[in-house]
KEKE-3310 file (N, C-alpha, C; in steps of 0.2 Angstrom, whole numbers, plus 5000, padded with zeros to 4 digits):
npx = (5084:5085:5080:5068:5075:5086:5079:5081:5073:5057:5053:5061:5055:5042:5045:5048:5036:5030:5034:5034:5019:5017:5023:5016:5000:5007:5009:4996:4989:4998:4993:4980:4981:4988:4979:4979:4988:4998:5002:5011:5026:5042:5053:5045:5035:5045:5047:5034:5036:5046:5039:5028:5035:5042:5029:5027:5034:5034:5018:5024:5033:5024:5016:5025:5030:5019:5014:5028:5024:5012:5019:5026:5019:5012:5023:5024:5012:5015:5027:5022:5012:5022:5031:5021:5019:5032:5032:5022:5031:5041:5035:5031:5045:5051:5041:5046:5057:5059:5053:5059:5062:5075:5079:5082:5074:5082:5086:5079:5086:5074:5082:5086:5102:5113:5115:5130:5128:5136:5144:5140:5151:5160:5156:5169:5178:5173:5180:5176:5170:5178:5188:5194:5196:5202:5217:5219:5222:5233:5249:5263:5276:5293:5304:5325:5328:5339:5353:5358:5371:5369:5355:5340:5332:5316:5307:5295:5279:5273:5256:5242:5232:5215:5205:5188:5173:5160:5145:5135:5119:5111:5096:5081:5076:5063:5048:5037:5024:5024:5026:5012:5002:5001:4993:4986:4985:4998:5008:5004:5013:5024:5034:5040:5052:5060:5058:5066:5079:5083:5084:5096:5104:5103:5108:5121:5124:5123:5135:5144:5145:5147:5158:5167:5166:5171:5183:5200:5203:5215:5220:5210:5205:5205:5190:5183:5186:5179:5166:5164:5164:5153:5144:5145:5141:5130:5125:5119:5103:5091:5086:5093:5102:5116:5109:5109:5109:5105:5103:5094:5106:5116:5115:5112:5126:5133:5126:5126:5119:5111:5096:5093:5090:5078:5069:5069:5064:5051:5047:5050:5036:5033:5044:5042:5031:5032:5041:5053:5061:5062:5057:5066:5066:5079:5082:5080:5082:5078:5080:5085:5080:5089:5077:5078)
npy = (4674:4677:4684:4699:4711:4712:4713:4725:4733:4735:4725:4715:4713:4709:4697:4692:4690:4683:4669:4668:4666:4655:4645:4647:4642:4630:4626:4625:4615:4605:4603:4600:4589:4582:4580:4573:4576:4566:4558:4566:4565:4570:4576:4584:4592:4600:4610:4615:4622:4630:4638:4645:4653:4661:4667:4675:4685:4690:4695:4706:4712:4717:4726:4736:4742:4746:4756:4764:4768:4774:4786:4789:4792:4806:4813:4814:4822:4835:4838:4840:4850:4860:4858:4864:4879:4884:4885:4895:4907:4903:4907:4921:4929:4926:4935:4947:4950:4952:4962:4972:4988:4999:5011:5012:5023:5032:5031:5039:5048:5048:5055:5065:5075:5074:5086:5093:5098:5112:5113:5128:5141:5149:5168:5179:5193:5204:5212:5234:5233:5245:5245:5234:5236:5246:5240:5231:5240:5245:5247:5235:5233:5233:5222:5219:5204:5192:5184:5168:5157:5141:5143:5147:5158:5156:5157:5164:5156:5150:5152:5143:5140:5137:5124:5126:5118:5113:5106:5095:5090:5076:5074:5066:5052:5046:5038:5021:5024:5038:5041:5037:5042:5055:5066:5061:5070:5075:5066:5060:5051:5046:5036:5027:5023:5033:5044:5044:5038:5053:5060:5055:5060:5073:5074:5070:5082:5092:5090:5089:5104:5112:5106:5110:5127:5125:5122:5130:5145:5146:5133:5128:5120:5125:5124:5120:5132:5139:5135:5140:5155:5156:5149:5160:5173:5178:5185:5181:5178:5182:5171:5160:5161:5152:5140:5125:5124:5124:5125:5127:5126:5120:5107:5103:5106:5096:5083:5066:5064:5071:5071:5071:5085:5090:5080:5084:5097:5092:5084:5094:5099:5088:5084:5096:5096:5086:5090:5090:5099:5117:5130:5145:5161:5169:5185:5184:5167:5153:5147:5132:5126:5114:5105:5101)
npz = (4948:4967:4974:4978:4982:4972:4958:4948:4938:4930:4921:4927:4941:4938:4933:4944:4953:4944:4945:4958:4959:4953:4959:4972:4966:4963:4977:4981:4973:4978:4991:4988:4986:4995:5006:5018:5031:5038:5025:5019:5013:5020:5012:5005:5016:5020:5007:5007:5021:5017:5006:5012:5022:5012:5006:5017:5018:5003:5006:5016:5009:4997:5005:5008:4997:4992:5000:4997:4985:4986:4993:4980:4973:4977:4976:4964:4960:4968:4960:4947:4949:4954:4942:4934:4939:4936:4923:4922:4927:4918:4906:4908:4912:4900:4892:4898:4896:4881:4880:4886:4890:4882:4886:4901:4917:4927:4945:4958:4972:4988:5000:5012:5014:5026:5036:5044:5060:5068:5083:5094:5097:5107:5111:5105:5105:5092:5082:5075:5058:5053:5059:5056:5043:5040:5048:5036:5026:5030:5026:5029:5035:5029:5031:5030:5027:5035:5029:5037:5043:5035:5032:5021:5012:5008:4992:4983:4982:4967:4960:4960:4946:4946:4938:4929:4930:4926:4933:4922:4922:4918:4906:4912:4907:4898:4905:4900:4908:4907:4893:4890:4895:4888:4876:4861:4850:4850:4851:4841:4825:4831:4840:4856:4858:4849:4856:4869:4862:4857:4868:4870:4865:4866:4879:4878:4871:4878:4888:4879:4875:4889:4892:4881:4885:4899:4896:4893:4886:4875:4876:4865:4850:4832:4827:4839:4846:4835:4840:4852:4853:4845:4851:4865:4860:4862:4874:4893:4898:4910:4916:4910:4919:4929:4924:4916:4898:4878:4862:4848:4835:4844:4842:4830:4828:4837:4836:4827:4819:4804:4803:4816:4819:4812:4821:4833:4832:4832:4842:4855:4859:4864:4877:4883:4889:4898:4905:4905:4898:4896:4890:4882:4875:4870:4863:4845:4845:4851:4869:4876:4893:4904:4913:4932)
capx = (5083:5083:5075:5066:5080:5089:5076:5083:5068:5050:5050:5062:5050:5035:5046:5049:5031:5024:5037:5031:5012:5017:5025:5009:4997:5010:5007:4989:4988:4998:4989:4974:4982:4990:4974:4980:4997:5003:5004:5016:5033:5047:5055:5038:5035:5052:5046:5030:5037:5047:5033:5022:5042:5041:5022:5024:5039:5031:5014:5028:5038:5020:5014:5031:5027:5010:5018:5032:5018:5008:5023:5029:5011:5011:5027:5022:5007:5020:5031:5014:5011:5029:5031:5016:5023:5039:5030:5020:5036:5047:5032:5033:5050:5050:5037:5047:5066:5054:5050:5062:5064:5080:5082:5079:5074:5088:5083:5081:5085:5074:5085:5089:5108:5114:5120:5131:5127:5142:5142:5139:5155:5160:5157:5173:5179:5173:5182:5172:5172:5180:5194:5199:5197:5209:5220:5223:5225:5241:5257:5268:5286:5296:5314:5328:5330:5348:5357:5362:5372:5362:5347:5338:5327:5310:5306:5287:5278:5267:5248:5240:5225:5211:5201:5184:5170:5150:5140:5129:5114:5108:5089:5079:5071:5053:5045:5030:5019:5024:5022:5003:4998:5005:4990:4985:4987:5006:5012:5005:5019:5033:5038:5043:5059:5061:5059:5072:5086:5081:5085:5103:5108:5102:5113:5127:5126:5126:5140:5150:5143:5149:5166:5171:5166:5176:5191:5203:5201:5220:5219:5205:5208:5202:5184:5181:5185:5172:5159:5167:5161:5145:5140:5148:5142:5125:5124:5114:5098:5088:5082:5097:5109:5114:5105:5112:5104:5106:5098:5095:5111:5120:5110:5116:5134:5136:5124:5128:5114:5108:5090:5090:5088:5073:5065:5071:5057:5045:5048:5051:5031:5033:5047:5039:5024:5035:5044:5061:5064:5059:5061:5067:5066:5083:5080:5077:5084:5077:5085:5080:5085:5088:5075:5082)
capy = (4679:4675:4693:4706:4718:4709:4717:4732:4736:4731:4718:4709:4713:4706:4687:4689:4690:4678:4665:4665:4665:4648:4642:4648:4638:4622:4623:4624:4609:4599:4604:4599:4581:4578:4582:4572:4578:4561:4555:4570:4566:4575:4584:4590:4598:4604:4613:4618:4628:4637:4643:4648:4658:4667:4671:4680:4691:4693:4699:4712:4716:4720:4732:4742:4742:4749:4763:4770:4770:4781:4792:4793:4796:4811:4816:4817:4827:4841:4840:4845:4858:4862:4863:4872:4886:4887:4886:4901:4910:4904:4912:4928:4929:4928:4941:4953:4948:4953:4969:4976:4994:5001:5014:5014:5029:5035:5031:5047:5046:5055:5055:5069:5075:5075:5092:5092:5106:5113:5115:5133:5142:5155:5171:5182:5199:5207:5222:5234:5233:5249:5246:5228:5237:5250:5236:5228:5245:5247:5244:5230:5236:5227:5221:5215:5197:5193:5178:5165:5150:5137:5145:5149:5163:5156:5158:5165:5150:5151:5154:5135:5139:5131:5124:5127:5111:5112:5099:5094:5085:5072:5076:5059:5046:5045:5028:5021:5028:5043:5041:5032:5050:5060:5068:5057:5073:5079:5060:5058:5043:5046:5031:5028:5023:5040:5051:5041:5041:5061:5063:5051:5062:5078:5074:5072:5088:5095:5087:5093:5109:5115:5104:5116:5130:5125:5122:5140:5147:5147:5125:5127:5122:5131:5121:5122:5139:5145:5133:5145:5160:5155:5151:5165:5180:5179:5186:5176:5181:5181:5165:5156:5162:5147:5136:5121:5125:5123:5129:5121:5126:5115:5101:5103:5105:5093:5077:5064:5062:5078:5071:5074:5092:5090:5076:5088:5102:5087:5081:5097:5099:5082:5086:5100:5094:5079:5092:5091:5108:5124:5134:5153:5165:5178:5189:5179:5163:5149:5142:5127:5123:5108:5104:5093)
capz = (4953:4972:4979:4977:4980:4965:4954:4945:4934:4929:4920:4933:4946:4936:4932:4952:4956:4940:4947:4965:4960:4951:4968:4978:4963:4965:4985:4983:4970:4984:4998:4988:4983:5000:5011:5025:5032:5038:5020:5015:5017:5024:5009:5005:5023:5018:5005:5012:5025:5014:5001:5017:5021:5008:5006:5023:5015:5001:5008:5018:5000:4993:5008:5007:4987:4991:5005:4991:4978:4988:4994:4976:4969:4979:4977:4959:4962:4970:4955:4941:4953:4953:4934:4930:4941:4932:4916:4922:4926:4914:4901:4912:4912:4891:4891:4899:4891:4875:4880:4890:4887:4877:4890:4909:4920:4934:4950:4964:4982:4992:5006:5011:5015:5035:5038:5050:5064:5071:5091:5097:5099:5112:5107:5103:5102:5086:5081:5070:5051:5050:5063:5051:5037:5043:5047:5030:5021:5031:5022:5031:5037:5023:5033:5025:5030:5036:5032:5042:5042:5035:5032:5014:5011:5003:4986:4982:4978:4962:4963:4954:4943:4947:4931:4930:4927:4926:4932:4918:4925:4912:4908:4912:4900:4898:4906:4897:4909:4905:4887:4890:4895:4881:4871:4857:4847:4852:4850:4832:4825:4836:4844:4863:4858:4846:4861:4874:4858:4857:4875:4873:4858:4869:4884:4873:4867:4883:4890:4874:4876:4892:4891:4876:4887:4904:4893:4894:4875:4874:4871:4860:4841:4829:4827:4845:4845:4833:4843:4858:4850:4842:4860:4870:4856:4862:4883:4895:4901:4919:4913:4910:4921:4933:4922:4909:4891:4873:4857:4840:4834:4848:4843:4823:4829:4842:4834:4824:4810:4803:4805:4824:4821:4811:4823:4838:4833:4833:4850:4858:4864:4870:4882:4889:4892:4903:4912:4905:4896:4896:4881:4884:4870:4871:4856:4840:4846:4857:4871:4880:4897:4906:4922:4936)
cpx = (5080:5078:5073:5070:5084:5085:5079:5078:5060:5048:5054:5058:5041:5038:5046:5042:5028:5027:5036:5023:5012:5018:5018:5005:5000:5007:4999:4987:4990:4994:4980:4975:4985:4985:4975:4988:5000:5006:5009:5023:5036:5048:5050:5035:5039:5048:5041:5030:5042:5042:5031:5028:5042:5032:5023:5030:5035:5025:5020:5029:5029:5016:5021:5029:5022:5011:5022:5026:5014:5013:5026:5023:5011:5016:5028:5018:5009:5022:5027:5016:5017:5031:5027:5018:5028:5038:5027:5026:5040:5043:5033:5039:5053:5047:5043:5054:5062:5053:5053:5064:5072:5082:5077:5079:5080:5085:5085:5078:5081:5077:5088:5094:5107:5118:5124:5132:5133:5139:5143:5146:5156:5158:5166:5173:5181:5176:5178:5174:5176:5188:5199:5202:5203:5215:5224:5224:5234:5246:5260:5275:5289:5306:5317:5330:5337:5347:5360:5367:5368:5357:5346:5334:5321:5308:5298:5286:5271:5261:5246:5231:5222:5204:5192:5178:5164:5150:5134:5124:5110:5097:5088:5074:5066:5051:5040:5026:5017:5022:5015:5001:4999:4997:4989:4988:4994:5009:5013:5008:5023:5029:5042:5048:5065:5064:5065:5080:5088:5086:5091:5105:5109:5108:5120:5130:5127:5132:5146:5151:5148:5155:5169:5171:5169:5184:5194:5203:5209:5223:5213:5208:5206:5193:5180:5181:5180:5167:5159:5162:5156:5142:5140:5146:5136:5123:5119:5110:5097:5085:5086:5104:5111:5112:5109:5106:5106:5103:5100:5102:5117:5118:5112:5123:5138:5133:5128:5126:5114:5099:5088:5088:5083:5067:5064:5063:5048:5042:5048:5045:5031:5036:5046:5033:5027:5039:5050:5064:5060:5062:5060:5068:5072:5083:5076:5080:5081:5082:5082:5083:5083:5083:5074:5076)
cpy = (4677:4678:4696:4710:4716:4712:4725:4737:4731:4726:4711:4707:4710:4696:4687:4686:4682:4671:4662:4665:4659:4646:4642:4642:4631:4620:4622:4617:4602:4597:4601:4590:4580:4581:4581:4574:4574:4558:4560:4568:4572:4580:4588:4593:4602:4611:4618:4623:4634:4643:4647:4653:4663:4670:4677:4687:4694:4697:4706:4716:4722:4727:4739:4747:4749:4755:4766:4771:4775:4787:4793:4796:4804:4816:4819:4823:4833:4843:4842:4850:4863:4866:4867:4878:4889:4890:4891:4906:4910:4909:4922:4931:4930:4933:4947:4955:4951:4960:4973:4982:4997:5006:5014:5019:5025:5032:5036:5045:5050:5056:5060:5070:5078:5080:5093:5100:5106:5117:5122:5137:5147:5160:5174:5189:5202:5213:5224:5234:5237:5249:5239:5230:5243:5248:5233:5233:5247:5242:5239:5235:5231:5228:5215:5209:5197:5187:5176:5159:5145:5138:5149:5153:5161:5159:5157:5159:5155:5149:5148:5139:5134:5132:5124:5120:5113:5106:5099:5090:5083:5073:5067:5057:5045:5035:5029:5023:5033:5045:5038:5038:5054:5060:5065:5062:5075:5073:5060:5053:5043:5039:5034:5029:5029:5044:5049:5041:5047:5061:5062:5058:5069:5078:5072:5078:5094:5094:5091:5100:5114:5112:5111:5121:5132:5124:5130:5140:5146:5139:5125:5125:5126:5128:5122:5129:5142:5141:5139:5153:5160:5156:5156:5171:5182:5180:5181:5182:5178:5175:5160:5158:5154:5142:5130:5123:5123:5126:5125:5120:5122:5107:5099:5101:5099:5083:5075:5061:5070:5077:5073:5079:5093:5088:5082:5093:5098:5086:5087:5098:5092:5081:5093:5101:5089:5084:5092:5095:5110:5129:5142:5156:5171:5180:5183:5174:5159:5147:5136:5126:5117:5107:5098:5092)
cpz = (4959:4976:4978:4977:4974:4961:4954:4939:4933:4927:4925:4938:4944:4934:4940:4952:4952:4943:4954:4964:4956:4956:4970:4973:4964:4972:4984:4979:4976:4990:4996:4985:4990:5004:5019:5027:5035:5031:5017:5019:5018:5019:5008:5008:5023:5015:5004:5017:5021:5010:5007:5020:5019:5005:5013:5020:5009:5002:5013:5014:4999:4998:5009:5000:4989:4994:5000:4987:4981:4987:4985:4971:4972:4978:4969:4955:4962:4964:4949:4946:4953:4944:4930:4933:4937:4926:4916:4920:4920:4907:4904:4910:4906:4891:4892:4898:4885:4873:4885:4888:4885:4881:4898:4913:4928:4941:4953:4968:4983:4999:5006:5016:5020:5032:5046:5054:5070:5079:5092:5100:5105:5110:5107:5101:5097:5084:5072:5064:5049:5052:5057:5042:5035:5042:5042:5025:5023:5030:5029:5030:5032:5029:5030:5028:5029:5035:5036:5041:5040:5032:5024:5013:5006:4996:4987:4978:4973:4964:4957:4954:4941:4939:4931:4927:4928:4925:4929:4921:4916:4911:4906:4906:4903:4900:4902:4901:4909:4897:4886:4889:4893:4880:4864:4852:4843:4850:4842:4830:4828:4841:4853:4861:4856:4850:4867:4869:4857:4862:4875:4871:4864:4876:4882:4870:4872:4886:4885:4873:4881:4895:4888:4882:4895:4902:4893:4886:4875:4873:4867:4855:4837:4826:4832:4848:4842:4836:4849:4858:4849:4851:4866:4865:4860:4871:4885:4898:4909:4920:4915:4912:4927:4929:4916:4903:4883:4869:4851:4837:4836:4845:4835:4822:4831:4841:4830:4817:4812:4803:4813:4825:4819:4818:4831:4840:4835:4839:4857:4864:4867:4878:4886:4891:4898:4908:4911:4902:4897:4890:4884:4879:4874:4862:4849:4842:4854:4860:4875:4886:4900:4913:4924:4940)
residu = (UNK:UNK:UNK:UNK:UNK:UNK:UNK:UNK:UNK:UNK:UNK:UNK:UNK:UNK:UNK:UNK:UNK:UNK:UNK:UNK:UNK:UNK:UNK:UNK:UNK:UNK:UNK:UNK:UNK:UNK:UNK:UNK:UNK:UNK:UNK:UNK:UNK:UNK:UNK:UNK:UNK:UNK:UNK:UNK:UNK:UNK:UNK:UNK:UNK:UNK:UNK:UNK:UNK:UNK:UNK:UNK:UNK:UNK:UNK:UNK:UNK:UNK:UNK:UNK:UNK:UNK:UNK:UNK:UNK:UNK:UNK:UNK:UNK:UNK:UNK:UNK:UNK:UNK:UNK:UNK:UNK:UNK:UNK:UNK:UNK:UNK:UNK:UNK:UNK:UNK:UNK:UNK:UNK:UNK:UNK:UNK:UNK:UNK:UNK:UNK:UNK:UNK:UNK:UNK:UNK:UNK:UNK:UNK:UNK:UNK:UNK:UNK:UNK:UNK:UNK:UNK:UNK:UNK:UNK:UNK:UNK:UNK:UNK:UNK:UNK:UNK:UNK:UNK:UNK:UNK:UNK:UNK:UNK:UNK:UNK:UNK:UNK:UNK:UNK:UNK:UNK:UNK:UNK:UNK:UNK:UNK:UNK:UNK:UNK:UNK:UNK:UNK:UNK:UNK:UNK:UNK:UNK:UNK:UNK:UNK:UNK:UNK:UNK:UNK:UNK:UNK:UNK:UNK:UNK:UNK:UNK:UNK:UNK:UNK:UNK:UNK:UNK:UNK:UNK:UNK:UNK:UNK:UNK:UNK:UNK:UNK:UNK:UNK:UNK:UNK:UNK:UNK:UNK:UNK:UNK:UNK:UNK:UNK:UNK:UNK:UNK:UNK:UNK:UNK:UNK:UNK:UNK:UNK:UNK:UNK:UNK:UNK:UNK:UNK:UNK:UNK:UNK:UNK:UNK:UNK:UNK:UNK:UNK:UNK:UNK:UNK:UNK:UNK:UNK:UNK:UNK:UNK:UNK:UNK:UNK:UNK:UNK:UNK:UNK:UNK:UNK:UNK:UNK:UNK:UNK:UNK:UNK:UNK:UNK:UNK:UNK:UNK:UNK:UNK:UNK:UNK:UNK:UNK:UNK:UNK:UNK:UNK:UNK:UNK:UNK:UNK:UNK:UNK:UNK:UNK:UNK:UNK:UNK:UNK:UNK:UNK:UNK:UNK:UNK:UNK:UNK:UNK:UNK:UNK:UNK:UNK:UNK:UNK:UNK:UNK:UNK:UNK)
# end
């Protein structure tokens, strides 16, 4: 091996060095048997000046050596410091894959919606209520359209009925911090999880609710028709006019297990302690409404 760059690994680089620190040892024995330097021949000033050649390369090689080894000592340094960050995060980041919760709350703008303010129009002459209302009582002159060459007499277009749809608003899922502050009492064994699969079922049954009831009775089938009726037998109150609602019976009707209507009575002080029903008594029947 002629060089130092020629080393591709450790141990090359440790025959380089052990091999020139013989050379150095040979020159010092010469140096110390030919003391006078007229008695050394030629080739061995030859060979002389080269050792003393490469001693001045080598002491170079080894201060570069010694410059990377700092820069990579430090560059080490970084790199601990480096991994122990991740290894904080990458534990964080486990912690909270771990425990991420099984329903997440909605988020709400509070931006409130630009109305657009229309420019101030001229005024205009109002004629009074009694003179327009005068107006549209009187009959229209009916004339008999004449045909012409050409030309078709219009056919009365039909009147399109428009279908009716409520918007159900979803009642929101409880965060843990809202469950922290629960009442030790009122929680009892119920589970976060309990009262957030509550809510899915609950919004479910809304949605199925006031579908049936924006559908025309005359596509109903005969199942949906008597949900139709059960729901429509009992008038609305001052309460729940305007208002999305339900009652236990929707809740028996419209779930999927028969336990929900059980756990339902359970859970009910916990949702209106949070804010998200309101329970309204019309006669002997509760009704709960939704609050947005």
């Amino acid at each position: 091996m002629g060089s130092v760059e020629e080393c591709k690994q450790f141990n090359d680089l440790h025959s380089y060095y052990k091999r020139k620190t013989e050379e150095i040892a040979t020159t010092t024995a010469l140096l110390a048997k030919y003391s006078d330097i007229s008695s050394v021949s030629d080739e061995d000033k030859t060979v002389l000046n080269q050792i003393c050649t490469d001693m001045g390369k080598i002491q170079k090689l080894l201060a570069a050596i010694s410059n990377d080894q700092n820069k990579l000592s430090h560059t080490l340094e970084c790199n601990k410091v480096t991994l122990a960050r991740l290894d904080i995060l990458r534990e964080q980041l486990q912690e909270q894959q771990e425990n991420i919760p099984q329903f997440m709350p909605t988020p709400v703008s509070n931006k409130k919606e630009e109305v657009d303010v229309e420019p101030p129009q001229t005024p205009v002459d109002i004629k009074p209520q009694h003179c327009v209302r005068f107006e549209e009582e009187k009959k229209p002159v009916r004339t008999r359209p004449v045909a012409s060459t050409g030309s078709r007499i219009p056919s009365k277009t039909k009147k399109q009925k428009t279908t009716r749809t409520t918007h159900v608003p979803s009642i929101e899922f409880l965060t843990m911090e809202e469950f922290k502050t629960l009442p030790k009492y009122m929680v009892g064994r119920i589970k976060y999880e309990q009262i957030n699969s509550l809510i899915e079922e609950l919004n479910n049954v809304t949605v199925s609710k006031y579908k049936i009831i924006d559908t025309p009775v005359n596509k109903l089938n005969s199942d949906n028709m008597r949900r139709y009726t059960r729901m429509t037998e009992i008038p609305e109150t001052k309460d729940t006019i305007g208002m999305i609602w339900f009652d236990i019976e929707d809740v028996k009707d419209f779930t999927s297990t028969p336990t929900i209507a059980h756990s339902f009575g359970k859970m009910v002080p916990l949702l209106r302690h949070c804010h998200r029903l309101r329970q309204v008594r019309a006669g002997k029947v509760e009704r709960y409404v939704v609050l947005m």
